[in-house]
C-alpha positions as CSV (number, residue, x, y, z in Angstrom):
1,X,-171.1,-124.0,82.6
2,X,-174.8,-124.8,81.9
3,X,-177.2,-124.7,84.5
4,X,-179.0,-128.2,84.5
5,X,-182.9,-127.8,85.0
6,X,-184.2,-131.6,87.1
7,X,-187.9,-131.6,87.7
8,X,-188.9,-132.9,90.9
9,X,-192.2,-135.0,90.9
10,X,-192.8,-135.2,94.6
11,X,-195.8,-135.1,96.8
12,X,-194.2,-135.0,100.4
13,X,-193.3,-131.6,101.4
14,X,-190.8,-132.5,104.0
15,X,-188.6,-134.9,101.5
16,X,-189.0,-132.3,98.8
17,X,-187.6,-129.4,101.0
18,X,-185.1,-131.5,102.2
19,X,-183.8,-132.4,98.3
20,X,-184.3,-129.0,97.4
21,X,-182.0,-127.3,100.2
22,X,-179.1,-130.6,99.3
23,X,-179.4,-129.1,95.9
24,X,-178.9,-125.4,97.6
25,X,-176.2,-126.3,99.3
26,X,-174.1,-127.5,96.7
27,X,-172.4,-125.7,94.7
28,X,-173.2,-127.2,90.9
29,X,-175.6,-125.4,88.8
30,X,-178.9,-126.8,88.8
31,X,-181.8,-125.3,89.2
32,X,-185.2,-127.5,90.7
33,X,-189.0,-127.5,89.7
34,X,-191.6,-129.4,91.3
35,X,-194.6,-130.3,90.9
36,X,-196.8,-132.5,93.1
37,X,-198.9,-135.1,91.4
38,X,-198.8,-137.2,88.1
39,X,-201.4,-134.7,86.1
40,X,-199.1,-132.0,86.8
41,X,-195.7,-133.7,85.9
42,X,-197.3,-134.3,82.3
43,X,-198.8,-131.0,81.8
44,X,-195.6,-129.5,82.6
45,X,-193.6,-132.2,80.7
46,X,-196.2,-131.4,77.3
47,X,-195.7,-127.2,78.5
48,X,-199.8,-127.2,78.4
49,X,-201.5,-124.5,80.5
50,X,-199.6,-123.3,83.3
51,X,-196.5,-124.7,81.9
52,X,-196.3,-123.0,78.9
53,X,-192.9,-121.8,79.4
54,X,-191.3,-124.7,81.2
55,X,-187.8,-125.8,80.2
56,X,-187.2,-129.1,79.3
57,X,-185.5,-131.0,81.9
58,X,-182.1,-132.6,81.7
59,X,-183.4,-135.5,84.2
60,X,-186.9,-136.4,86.0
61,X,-186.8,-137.0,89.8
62,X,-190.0,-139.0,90.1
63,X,-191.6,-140.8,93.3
64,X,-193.8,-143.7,92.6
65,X,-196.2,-142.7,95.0
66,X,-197.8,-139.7,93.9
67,X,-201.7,-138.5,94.1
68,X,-203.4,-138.5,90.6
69,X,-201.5,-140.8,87.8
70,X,-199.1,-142.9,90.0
71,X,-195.5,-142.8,89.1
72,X,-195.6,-145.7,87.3
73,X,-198.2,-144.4,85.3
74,X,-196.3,-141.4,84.8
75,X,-193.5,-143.0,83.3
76,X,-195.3,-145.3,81.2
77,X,-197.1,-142.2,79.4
78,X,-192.9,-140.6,79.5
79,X,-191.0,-143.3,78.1
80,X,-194.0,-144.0,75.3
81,X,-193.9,-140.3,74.2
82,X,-191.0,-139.8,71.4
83,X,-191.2,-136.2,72.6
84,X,-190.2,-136.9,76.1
85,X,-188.5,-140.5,76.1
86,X,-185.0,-139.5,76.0
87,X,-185.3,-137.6,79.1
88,X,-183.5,-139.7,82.0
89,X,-186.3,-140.7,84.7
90,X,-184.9,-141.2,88.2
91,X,-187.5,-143.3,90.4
92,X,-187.0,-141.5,94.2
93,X,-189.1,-143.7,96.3
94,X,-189.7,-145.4,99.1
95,X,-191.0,-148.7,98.0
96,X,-188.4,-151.2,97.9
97,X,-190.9,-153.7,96.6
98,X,-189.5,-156.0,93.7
99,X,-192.4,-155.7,91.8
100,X,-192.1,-151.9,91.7
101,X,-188.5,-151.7,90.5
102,X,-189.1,-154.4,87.9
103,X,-192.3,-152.2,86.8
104,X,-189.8,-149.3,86.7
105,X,-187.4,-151.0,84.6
106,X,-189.8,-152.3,82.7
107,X,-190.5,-149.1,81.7
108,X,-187.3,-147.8,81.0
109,X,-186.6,-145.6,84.2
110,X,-183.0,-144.8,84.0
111,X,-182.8,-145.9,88.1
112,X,-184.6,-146.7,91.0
113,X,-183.5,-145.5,94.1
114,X,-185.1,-146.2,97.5
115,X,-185.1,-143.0,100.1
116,X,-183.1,-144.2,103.2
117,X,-185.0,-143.6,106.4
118,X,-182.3,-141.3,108.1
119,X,-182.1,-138.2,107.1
120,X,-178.6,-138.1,106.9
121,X,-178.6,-141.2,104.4
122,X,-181.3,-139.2,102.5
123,X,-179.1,-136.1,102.2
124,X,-176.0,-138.3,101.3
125,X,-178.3,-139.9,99.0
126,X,-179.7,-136.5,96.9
127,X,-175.9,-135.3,97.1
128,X,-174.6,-137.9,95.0
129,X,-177.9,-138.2,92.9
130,X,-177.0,-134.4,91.7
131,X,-173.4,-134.8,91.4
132,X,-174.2,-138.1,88.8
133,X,-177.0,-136.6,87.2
134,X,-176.2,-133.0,87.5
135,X,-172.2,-133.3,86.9
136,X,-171.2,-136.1,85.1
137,X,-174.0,-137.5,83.3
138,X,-174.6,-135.8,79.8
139,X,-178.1,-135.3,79.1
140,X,-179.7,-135.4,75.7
141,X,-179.7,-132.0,73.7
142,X,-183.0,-130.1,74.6
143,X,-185.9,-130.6,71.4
């Protein structure tokens, strides 16, 4: 079975550490990278400086509210880039604001998905965001 490689956009350390040990502790193979701000996503998105040998992701975890280039920003530059467009972007945020999520799907994010307040909820939530993305969906073939 192939290992699926999500990068995590994600400036919170506490709800990235929690994602990352629901990813742990399930047993499907897929392997997280994160990266904190906007500039960073892109660089390692492009493989440019640090990133050189970055894999291509199968699918984008990506918060809205991010230091630098703002989410929204982020997928903008994503979804316009032949390169990186077929990539599926999951928005992981905690805005529920209408205007957000139409922004998002405005943009083409693949789903927007608003982090529960209770941490259980949260868990529950990054569970079934791996089986979907990590399991079932098929991602595009790496360029």
């Amino acid at each position: 079975m192939n290992t699926n490689n999500f990068l995590l956009v994600e400036d919170d350390d506490s709800h990235a550490k929690l994602m990352m040990l629901v990813f742990e502790k399930n047993s499907l193979p897929v392997k997280i990278n994160r990266v904190k701000d906007g500039e960073s996503a892109i660089r390692y998105l492009r493989k440019e400086n640090e990133f050189t040998t970055a894999k291509t992701p199968s699918a984008i975890l990506l918060d809205l509210n991010i230091p630098g280039i703002d989410g929204l920003e982020v997928l903008k530059i994503i979804k316009g880039d032949e390169e990186l467009r077929p990539i599926p972007v999951i928005i992981l945020t905690t805005s529920n604001s209408l205007v957000d999520k139409e922004k998002a799907y405005l943009h083409y994010a693949n789903s927007y998905l608003v982090k529960p307040i209770r941490a259980k909820d949260f868990q529950t939530m990054i569970a079934s965001v791996e089986e979907y993305w990590g399991k079932w969906n098929t991602p595009p073939a790496p360029r």
